[in-house]
BALUM-162927 format. One line per 2 residues: number of its first residue (from 1); for each residue x, z, y of C-alpha. Coordinates in Angstrom, 1 decimal, padded with zeros to 4 digits, m for minus. Each point is the difference from the previous one (the first is absolute). Example, Ala and Ser with C-alpha at 12.3 -4.5 7.8 and 13.67 -1.06 7.14 Angstrom:
! BALUM-162927
1> 012.3,007.8,m004.5 ~ 001.4,m000.7,003.4;
! end
This chain:
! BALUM-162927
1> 098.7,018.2,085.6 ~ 001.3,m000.6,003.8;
3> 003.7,000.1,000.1 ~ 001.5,002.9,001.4;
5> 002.7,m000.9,003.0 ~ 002.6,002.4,001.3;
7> 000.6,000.3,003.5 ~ 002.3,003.0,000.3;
9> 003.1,000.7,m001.5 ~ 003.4,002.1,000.5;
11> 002.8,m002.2,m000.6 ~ 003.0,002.1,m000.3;
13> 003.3,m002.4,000.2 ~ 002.2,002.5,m000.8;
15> 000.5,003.7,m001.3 ~ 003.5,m000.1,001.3;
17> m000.3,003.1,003.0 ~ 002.7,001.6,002.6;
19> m002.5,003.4,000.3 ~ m000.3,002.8,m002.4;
21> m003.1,001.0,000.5 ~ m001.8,003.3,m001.3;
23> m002.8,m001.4,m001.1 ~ 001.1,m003.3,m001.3;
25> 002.6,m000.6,m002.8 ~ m000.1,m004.0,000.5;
27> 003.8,000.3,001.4 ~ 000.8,001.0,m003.7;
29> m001.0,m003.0,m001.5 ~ 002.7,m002.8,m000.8;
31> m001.6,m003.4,m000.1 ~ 002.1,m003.3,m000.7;
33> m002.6,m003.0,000.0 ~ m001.3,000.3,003.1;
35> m002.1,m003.6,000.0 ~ 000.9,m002.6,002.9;
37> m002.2,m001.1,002.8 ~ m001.1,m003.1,m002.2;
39> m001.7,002.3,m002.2 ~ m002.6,000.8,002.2;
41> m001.5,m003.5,000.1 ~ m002.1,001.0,m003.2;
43> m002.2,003.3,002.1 ~ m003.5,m001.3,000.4;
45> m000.7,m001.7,002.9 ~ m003.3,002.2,000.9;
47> 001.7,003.0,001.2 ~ m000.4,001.3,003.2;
49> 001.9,003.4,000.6 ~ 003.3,000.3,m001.6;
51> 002.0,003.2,000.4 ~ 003.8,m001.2,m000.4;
53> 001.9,003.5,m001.2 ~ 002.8,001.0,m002.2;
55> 002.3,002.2,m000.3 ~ 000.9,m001.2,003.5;
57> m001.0,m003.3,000.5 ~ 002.4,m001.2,002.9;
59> 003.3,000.8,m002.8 ~ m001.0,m002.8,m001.2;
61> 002.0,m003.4,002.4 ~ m002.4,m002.5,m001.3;
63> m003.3,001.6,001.3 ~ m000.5,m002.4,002.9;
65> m000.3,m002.6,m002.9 ~ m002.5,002.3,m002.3;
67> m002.4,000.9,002.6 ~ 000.2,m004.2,001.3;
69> m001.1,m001.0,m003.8 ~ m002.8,002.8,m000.2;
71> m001.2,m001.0,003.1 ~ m000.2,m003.6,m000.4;
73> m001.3,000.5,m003.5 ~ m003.0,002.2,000.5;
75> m000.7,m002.0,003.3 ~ 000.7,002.3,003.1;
77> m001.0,003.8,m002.1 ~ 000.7,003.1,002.3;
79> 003.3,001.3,m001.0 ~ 001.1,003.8,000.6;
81> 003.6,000.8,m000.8 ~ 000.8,003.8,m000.9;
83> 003.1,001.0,001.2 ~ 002.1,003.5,000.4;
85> 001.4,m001.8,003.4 ~ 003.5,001.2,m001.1;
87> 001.9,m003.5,000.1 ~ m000.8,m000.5,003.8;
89> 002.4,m003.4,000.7 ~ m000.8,m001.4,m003.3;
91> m003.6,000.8,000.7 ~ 000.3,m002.1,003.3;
93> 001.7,m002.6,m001.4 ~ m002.5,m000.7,m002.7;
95> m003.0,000.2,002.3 ~ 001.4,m002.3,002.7;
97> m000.3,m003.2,m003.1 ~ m003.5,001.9,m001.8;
99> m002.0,000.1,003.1 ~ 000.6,m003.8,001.0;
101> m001.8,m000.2,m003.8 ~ m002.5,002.4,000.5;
103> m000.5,000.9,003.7 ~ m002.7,002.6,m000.9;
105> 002.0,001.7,m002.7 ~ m000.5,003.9,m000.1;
107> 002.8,002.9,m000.4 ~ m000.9,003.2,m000.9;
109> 003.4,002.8,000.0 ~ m000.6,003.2,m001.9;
111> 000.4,003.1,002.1 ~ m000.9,003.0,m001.9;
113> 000.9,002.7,002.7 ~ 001.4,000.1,003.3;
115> 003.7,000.4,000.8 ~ 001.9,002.1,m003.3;
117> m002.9,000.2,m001.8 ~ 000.0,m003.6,m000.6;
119> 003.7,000.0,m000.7 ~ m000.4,002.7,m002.9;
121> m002.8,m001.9,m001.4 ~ 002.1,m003.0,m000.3;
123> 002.9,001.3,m000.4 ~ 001.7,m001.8,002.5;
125> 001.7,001.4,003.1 ~ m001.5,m001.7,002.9;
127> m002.5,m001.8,m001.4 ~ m002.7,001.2,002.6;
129> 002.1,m001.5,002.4 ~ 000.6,m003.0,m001.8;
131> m003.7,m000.8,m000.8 ~ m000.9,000.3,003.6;
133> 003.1,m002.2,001.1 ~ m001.3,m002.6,m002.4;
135> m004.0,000.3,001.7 ~ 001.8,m000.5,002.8;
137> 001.8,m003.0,m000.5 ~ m003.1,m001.7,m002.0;
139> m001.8,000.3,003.1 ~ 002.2,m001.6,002.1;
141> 000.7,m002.9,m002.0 ~ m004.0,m001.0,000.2;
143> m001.6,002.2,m003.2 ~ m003.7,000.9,001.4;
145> m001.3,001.8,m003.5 ~ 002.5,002.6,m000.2;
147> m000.7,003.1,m001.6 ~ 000.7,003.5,m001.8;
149> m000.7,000.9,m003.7 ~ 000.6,003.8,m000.5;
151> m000.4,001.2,m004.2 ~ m001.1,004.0,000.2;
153> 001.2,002.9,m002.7 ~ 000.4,003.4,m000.1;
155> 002.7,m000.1,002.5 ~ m001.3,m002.0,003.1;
157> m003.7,001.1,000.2 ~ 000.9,001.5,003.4;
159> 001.3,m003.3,001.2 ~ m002.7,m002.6,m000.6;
161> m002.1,000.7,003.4 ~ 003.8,000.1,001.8;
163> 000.9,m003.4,m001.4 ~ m003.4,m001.5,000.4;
165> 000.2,001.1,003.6 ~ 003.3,m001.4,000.5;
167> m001.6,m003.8,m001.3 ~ m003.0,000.5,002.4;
169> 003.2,001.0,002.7 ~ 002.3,m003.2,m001.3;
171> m003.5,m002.0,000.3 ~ 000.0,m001.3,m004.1;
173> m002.2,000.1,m002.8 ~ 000.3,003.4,m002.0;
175> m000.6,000.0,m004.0 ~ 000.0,002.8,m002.4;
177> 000.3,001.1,m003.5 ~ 000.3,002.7,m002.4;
179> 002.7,000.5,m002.7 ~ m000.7,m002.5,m003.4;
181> 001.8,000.3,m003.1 ~ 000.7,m003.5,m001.7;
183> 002.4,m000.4,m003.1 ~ 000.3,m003.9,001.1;
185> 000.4,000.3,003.7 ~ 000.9,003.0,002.3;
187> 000.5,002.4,m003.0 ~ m001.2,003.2,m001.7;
189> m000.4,002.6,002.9 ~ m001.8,003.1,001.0;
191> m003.4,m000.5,001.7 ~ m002.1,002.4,001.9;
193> m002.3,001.8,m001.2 ~ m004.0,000.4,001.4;
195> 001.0,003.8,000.1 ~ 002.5,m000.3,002.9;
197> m002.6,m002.1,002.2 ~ m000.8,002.4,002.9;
199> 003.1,m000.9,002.6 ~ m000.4,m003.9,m001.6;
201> m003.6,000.4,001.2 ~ 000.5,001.1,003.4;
203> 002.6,m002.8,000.2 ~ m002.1,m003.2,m001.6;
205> m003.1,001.6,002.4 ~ 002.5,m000.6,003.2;
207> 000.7,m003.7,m001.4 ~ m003.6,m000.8,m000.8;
209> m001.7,001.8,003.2 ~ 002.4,m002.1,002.4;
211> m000.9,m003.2,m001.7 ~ m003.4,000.3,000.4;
213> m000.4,000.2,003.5 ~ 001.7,m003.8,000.4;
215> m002.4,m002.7,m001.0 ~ 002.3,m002.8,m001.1;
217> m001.2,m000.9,m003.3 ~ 003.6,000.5,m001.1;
219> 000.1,003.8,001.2 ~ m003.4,000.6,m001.2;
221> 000.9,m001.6,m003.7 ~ 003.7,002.3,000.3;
223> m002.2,003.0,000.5 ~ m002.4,m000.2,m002.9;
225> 003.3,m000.8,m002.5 ~ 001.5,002.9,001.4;
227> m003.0,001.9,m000.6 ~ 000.3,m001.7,m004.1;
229> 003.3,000.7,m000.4 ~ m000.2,003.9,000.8;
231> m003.6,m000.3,m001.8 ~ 002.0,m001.4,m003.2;
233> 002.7,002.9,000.2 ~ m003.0,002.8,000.3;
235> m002.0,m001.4,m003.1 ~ 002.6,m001.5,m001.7;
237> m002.7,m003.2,m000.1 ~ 000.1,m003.4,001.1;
239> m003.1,m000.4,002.2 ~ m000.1,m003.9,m001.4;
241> 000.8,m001.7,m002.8 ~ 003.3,m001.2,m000.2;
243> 000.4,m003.6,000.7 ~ 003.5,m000.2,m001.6;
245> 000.4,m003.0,m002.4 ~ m002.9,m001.6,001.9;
247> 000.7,m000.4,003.5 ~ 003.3,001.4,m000.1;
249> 003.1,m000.5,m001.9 ~ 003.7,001.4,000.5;
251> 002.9,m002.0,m001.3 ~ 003.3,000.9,m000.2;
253> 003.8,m001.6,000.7 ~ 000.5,m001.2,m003.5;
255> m003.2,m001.8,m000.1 ~ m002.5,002.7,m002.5;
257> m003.5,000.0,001.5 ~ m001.4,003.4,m000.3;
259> m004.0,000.6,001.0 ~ 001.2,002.9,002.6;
261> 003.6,001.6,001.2 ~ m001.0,003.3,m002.3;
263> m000.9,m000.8,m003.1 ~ 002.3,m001.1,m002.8;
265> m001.8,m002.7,m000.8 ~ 001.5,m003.4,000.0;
267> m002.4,m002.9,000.2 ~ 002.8,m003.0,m001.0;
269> 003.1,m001.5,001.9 ~ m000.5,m003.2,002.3;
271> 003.2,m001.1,m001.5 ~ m001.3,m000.1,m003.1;
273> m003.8,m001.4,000.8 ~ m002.2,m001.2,002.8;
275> m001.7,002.3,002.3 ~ m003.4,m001.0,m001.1;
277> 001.2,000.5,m003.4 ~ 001.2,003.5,000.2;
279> m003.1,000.7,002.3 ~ m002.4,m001.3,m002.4;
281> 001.8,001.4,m003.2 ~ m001.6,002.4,m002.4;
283> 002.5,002.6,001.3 ~ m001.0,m000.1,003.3;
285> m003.9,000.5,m001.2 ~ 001.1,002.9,m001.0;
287> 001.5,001.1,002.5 ~ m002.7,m000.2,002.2;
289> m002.2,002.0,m002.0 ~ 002.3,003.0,m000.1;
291> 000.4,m000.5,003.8 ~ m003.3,000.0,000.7;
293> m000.7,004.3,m001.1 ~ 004.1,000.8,001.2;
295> 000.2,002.3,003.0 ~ 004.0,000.2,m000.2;
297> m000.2,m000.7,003.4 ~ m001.1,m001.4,003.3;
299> 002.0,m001.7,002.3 ~ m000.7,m003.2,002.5;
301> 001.0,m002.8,m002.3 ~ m003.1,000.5,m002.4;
303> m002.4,001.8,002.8 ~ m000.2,m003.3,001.8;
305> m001.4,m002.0,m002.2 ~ m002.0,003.1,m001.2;
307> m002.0,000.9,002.9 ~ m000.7,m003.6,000.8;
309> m002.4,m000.3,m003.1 ~ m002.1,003.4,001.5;
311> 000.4,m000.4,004.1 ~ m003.2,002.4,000.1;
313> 001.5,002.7,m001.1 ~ 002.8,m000.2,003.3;
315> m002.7,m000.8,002.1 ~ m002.3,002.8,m000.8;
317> 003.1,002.6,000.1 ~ 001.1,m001.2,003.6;
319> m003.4,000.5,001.8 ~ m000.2,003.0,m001.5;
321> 003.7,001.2,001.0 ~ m000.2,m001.7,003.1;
323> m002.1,002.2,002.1 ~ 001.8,003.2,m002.0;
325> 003.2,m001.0,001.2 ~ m000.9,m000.1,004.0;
327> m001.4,003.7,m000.7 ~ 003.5,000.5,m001.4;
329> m001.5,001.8,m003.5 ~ 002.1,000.2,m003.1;
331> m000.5,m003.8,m001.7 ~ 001.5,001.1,m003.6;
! end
């Protein structure tokens, strides 16, 4: 049987957090063994996109020195870090030593409303302000893949077109998702339901109708997720298999390798055993088959990987939406 090889993973480095957000309860959790930048010398060396989250990543002083052995190790991966942007001068600071490591190192700051909107969702005075601030300064100290990472719920639906405008305005990369409940990772919250679709729909056909008419293969590929993600929330259905535990993997700051970031399903801990061990393990077989019919979610991590194994089914859906979006018809 051919060996299967992850090359995406969320690496969260800490779940320490200086937001309180609605829809996460990560800033609750108390975690005492964070593992050292050494650790990551035992990640597999064929991974190629690596989202580097926490908690807030950038509380953590030694980050410089995580993302230099994760990018030595897996030999030059793309690395996004996820960010609230709230620690503007230590955010600098850090970036000034990580992009001489990685000069083509992405940042992605969540902004999930414009001005107080923002604020109440993460329950920080000022933190619009301070998230811009921060895109700011990024760009002026020589970050080209900047971007914005917006999470939607029942009380922002009327902001996602604003905020995705105000990326196309600030010139960066725009990202989306909706709500997930995970008793390992962001915690057990409130989603939306497919019954409250109608102003979500006339927002997601905004995103996806304005994405369409670029042709950049990036834009084109950012319109037909968009299109999935609202898709998933309607139906409630993962429109592919989920490639968790195969081509994905999410591990967390003490060193437990789970097959995704939502379900409580430990696969082994890397202090304990080898990667290929814990990847290779009975457990993870498992895992992989109770992955493979879950549709607990849909988010970028595992749709990458996904919609590589059936490319014609993006194709087909982007000549066919192509043409409807210059006649400015409803897409969704």
């Amino acid at each position: 049987m051919k060996k299967i090889q992850p090359t995406n993973a969320i690496i969260a480095v800490t779940l320490s957090c200086n937001a309180r957000c609605k829809m996460c309860d990560i800033w609750r959790t108390k975690v005492n063994d964070e593992v050292k930048p050494s650790f990551y010398e035992r990640l597999p060396s064929g991974l190629r996109d690596i989202n580097v989250t926490g908690g807030e990543p950038f509380l953590r002083e030694d980050l410089p020195e995580v993302i230099e052995v994760i990018y030595s190790i897996c030999n030059s991966p793309r690395i996004i870090i996820s960010t609230n942007g709230l620690l503007t001068k230590k955010i600098e600071r850090s970036m000034k030593r990580i992009i001489k490591v990685d000069p083509q190192i992405a940042v992605r700051i969540s902004i999930d409303g414009i001005g107080g909107e923002h604020d109440e969702i993460r329950g920080i005075p000022g933190a619009f302000t301070k998230g811009l601030e921060s895109l700011r300064i990024l760009r002026e100290n020589g970050v080209k893949d900047l971007g914005i990472a917006l999470t939607v719920m029942y009380s922002n639906v009327s902001q996602v077109s604003m905020v995705y405008d105000l990326a196309n305005d600030w010139g960066v990369e725009f990202s989306i998702i909706i709500v997930t409940s995970s008793p390992i990772y962001f915690g057990e919250k409130e989603s939306l339901k497919p019954s409250d679709d109608g102003a979500l729909r006339d927002e997601f056909n905004y995103l996806v109708r304005s994405e369409l008419r670029h042709w950049t293969p990036r834009r084109l590929a950012r319109a037909y997720f968009d299109y999935t993600v609202w898709n998933y929330f309607h139906t409630q259905k993962r429109p592919f298999e989920c490639d968790a535990g195969q081509g994905f993997f999410y591990l967390d700051p003490c060193g437990n390798v789970y097959g995704c970031s939502v379900l409580d399903f430990c696969l082994g801990n890397l202090k304990d055993h080898s990667f290929e061990t814990i990847w290779y393990s009975k457990r993870a077989f498992e895992f992989r088959r109770l992955a493979s019919d879950c549709h607990k979610c849909w988010m970028v991590c595992t749709a990458k990987t996904a919609m590589r194994k059936s490319l014609y089914k993006p194709f087909f859906w982007l000549v066919k939406n192509k043409v409807r979006a210059r006649m400015r018809t409803q897409i969704l």
